[in-house]
FITIBA-642566 format. One record per residue (C-alpha): residue number from 1; residue in three letters; chain; x, y, z. Coordinates in Angstrom, 3 decimals, decimal comma. Layout:
(atom NUM 'ALA' 'A' (X Y Z))
...
This chain:
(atom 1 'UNK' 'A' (106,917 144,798 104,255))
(atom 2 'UNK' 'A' (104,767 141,740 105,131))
(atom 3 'UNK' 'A' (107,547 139,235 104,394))
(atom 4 'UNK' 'A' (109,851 141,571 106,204))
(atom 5 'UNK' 'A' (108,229 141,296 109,484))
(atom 6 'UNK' 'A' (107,501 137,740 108,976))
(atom 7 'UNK' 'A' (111,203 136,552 108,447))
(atom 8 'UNK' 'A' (112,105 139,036 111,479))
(atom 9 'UNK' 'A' (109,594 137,182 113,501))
(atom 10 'UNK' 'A' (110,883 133,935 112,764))
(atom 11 'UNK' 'A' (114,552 135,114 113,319))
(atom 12 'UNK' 'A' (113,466 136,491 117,083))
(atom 13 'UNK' 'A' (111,600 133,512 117,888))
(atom 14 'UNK' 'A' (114,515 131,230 116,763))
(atom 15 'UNK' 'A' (117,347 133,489 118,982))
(atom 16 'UNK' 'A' (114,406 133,015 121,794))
(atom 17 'UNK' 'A' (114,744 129,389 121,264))
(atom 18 'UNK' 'A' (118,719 129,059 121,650))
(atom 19 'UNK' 'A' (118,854 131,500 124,524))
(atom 20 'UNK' 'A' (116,074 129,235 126,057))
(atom 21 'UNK' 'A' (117,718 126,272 125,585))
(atom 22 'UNK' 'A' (121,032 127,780 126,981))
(atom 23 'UNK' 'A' (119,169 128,992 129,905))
(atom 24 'UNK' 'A' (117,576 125,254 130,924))
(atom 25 'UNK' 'A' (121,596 124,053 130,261))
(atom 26 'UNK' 'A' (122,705 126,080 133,022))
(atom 27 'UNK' 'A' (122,202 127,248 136,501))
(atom 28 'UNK' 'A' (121,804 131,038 135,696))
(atom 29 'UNK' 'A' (120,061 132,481 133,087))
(atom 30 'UNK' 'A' (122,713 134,284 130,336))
(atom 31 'UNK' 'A' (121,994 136,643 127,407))
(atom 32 'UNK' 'A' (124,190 135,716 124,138))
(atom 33 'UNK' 'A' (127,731 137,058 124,260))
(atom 34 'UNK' 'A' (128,847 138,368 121,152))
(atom 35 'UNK' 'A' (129,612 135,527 119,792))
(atom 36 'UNK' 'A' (127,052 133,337 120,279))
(atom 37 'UNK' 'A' (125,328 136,492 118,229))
(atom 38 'UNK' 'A' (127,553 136,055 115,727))
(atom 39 'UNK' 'A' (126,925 132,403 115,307))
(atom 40 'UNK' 'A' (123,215 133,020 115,627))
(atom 41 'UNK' 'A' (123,162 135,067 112,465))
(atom 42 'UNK' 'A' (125,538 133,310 110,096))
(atom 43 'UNK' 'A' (123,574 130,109 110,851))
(atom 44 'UNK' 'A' (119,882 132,540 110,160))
(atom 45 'UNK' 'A' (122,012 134,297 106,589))
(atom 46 'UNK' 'A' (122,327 129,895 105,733))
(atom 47 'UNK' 'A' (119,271 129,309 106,618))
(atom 48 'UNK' 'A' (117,497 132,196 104,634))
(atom 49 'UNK' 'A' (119,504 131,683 101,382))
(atom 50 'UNK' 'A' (118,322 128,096 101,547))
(atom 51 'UNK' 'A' (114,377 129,430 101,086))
(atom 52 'UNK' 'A' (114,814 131,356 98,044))
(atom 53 'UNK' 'A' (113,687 130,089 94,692))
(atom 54 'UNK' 'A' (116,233 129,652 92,338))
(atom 55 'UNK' 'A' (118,046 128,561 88,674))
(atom 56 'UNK' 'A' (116,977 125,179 90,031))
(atom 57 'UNK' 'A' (113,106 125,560 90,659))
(atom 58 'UNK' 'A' (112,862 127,681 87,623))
(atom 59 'UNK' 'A' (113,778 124,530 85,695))
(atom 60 'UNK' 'A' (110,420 123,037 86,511))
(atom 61 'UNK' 'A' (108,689 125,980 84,440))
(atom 62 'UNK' 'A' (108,213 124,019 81,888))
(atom 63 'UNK' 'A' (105,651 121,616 83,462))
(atom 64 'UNK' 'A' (103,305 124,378 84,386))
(atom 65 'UNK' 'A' (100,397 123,994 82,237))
(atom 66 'UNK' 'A' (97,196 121,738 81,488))
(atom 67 'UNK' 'A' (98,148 118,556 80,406))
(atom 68 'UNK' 'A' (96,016 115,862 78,692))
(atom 69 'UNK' 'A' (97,606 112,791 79,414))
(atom 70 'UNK' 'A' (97,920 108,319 78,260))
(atom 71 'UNK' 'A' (98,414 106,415 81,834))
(atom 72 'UNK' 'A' (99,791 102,975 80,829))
(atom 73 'UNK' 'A' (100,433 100,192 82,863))
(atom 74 'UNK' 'A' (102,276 96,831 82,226))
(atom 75 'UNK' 'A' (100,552 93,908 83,917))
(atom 76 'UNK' 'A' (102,774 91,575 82,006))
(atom 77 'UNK' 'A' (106,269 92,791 80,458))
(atom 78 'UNK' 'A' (105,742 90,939 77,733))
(atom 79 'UNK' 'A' (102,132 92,179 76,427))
(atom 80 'UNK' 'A' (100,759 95,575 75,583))
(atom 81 'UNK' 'A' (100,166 97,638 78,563))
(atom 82 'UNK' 'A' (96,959 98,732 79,287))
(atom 83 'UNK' 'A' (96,100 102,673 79,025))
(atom 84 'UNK' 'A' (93,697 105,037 80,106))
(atom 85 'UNK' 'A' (93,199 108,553 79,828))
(atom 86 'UNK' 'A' (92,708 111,825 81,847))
(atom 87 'UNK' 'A' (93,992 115,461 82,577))
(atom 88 'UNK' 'A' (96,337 117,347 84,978))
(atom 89 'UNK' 'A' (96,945 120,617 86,155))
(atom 90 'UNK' 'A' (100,367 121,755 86,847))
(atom 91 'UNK' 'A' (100,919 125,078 88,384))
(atom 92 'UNK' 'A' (103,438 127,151 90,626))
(atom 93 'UNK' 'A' (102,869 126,970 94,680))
(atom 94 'UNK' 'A' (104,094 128,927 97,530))
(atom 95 'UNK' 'A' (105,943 131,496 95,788))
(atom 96 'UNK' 'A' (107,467 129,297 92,666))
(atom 97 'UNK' 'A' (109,200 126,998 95,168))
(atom 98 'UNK' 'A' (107,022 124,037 94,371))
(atom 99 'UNK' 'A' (104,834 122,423 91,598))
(atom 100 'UNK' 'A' (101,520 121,609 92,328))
(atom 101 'UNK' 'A' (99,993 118,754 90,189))
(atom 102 'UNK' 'A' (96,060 117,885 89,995))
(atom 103 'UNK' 'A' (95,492 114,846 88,303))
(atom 104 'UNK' 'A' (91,861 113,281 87,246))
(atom 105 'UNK' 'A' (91,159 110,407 85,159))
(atom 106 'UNK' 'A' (90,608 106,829 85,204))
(atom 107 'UNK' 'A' (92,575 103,646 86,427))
(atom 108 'UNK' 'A' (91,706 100,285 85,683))
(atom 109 'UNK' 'A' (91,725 97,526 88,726))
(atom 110 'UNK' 'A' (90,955 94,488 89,377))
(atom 111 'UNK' 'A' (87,349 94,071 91,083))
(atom 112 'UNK' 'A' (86,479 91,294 93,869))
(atom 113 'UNK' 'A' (86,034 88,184 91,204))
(atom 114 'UNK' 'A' (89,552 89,242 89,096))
(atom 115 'UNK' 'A' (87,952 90,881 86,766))
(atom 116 'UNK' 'A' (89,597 94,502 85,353))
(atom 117 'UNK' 'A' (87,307 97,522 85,686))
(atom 118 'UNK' 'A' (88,048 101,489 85,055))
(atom 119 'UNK' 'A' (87,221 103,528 88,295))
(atom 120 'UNK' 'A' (87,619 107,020 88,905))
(atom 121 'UNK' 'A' (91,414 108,238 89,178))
(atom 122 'UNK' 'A' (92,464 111,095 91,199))
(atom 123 'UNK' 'A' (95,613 112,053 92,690))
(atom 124 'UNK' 'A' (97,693 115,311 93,870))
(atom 125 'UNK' 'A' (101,605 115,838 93,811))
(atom 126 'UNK' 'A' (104,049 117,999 94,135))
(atom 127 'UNK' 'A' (107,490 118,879 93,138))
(atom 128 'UNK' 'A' (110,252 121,373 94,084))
(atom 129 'UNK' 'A' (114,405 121,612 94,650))
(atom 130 'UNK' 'A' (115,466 121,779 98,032))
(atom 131 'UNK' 'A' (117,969 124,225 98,461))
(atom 132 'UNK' 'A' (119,823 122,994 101,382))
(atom 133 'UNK' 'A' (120,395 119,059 100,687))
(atom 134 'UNK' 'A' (120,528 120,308 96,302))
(atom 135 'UNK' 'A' (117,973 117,459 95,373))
(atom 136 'UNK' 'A' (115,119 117,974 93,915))
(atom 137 'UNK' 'A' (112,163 116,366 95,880))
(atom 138 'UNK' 'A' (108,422 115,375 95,091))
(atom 139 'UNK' 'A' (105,380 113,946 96,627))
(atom 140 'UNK' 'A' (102,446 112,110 95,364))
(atom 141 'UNK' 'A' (98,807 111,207 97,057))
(atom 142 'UNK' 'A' (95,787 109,479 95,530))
(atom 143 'UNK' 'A' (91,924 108,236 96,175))
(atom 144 'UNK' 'A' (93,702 104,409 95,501))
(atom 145 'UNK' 'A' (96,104 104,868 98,251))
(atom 146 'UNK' 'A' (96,457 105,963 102,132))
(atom 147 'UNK' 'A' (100,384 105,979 102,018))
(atom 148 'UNK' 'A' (102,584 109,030 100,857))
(atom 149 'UNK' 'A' (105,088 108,125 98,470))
(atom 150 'UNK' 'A' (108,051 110,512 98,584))
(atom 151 'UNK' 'A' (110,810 110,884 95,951))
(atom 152 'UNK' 'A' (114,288 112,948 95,422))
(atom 153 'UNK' 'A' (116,852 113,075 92,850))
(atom 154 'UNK' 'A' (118,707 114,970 90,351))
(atom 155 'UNK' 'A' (118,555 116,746 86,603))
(atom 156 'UNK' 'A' (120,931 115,969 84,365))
(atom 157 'UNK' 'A' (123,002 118,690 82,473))
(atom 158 'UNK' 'A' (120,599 119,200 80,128))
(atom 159 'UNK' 'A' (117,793 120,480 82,299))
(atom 160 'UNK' 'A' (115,385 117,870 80,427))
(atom 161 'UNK' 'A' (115,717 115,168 82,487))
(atom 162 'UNK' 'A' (114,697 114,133 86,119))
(atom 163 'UNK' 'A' (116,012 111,078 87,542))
(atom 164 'UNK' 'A' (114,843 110,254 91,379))
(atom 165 'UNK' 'A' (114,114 107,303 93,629))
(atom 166 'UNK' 'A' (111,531 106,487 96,081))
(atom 167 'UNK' 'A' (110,215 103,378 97,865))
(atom 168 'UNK' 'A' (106,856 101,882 96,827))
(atom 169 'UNK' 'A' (104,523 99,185 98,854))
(atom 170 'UNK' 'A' (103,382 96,138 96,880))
(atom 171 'UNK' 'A' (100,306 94,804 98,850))
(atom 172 'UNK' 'A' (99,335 92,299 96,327))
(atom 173 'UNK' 'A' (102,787 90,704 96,486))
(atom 174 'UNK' 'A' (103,044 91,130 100,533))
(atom 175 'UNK' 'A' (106,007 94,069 100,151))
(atom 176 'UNK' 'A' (107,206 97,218 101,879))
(atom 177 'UNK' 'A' (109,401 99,586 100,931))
(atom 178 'UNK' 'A' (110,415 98,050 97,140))
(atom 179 'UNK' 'A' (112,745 100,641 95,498))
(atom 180 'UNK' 'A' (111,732 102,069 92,558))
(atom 181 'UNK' 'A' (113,182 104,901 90,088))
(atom 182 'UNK' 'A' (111,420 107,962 88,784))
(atom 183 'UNK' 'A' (112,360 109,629 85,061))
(atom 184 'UNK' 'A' (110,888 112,491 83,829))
(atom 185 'UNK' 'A' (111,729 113,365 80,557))
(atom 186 'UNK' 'A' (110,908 116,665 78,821))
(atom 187 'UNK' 'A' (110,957 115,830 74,966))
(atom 188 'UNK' 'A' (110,056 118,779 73,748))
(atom 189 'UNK' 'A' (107,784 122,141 75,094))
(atom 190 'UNK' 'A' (104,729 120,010 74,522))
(atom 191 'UNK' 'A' (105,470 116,194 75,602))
(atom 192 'UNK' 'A' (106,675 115,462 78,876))
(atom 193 'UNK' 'A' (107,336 111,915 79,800))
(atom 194 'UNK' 'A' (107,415 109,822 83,374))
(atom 195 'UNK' 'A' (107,895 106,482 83,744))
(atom 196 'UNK' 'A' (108,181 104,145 87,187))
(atom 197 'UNK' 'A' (110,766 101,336 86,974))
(atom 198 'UNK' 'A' (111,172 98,849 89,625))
(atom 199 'UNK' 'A' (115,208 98,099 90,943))
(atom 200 'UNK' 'A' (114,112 94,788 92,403))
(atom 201 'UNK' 'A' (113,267 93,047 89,239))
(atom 202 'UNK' 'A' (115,879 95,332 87,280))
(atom 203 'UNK' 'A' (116,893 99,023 86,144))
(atom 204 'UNK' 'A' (114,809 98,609 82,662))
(atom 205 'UNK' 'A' (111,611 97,601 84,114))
(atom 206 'UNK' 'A' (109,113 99,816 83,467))
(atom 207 'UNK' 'A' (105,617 99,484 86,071))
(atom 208 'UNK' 'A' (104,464 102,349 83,986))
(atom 209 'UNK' 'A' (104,362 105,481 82,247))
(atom 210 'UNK' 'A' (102,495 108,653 81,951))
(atom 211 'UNK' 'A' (102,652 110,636 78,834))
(atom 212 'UNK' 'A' (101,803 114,265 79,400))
(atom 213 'UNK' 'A' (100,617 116,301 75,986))
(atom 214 'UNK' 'A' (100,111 119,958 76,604))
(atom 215 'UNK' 'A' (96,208 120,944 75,916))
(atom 216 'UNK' 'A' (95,909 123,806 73,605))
């Protein structure tokens, strides 16, 4: 009944809106004529099947879960990357239309003289499908950054694997907005693999990768 009155409320307050702006357009003041009405609710009946979880967000199921996971970075494509540990939390959000991700562990950066040190890691994403531009869409924040970085792509046929792209700043080399591409591969129920690759220097080179094993 709750969600009832809320989804009425937001129906009346958007009709309220449109016979608002109508009245500012012109010199009188006019109630909706039938149909105007009639527009107003086949544009609400696309807008509420857009909000409703679906085949698509039930997809993602398979990420919810604790997670220990390998972080590994290549500094240099041709040496070993460097890897460090820690664990996430994956579970559903707002109703199963997003997953939320809580991620702590340890990264290792470079302090003031060059030198590499591990410092505390922690960062927060999320990831849903949005219903109305059919692209799935994610988020990710962290204690080494101040910027958002954004991402949205597809799932291939299979439902195992998520392909998106995003932009990524480079501060050490002096650049904004360097494209990068996001895979996230479910091998099996247990392993889930993403992996960062930066466009500019080419389509197979992998920044890094996080290997997710599910903790049992």
């Amino acid at each position: 009944m709750r969600q009832r009155w809320s989804v009425l409320s937001v129906f009346l307050c958007a009709v309220l809106a449109l016979v608002t702006a109508q009245a500012w357009s012109e010199d009188k003041p006019a109630a909706p004529d039938a149909e105007q009405m009639k527009q107003m609710m086949e544009g609400m009946k696309r807008w509420l099947a857009t909000i409703k979880p679906g085949k698509h967000h039930e997809l993602l199921d398979a990420h919810v879960g604790t997670w220990e996971t390998s972080f590994r970075v290549w500094m240099d494509p041709s040496a070993p990357p460097v890897e460090t540990k820690g664990v996430t939390q994956m579970k559903w959000i707002l109703g199963k239309r997003f997953i939320l991700q809580e991620y702590k562990g340890e990264m290792l950066m470079p302090d003031e003289t060059g030198q590499m040190k591990s410092v505390p890691y922690e960062g927060m994403g999320t990831l849903g499908y949005d219903n109305y531009r059919n692209l799935y869409v994610g988020t990710w924040i962290s204690n080494l950054q101040t910027n958002l970085l954004t991402m949205s792509g597809s799932m291939d046929p299979s439902g195992t694997a998520l392909r998106m792209f995003g932009e990524m700043d480079e501060p050490m080399l002096n650049v904004i907005g360097r494209t990068v591409k996001y895979v996230t591969t479910m091998k099996d129920k247990d392993t889930l693999i993403f992996e960062c690759f930066d466009l500019h220097a080419s389509d197979t080179y992998k920044v890094f990768e996080i290997e997710y094993k599910r903790k049992k």
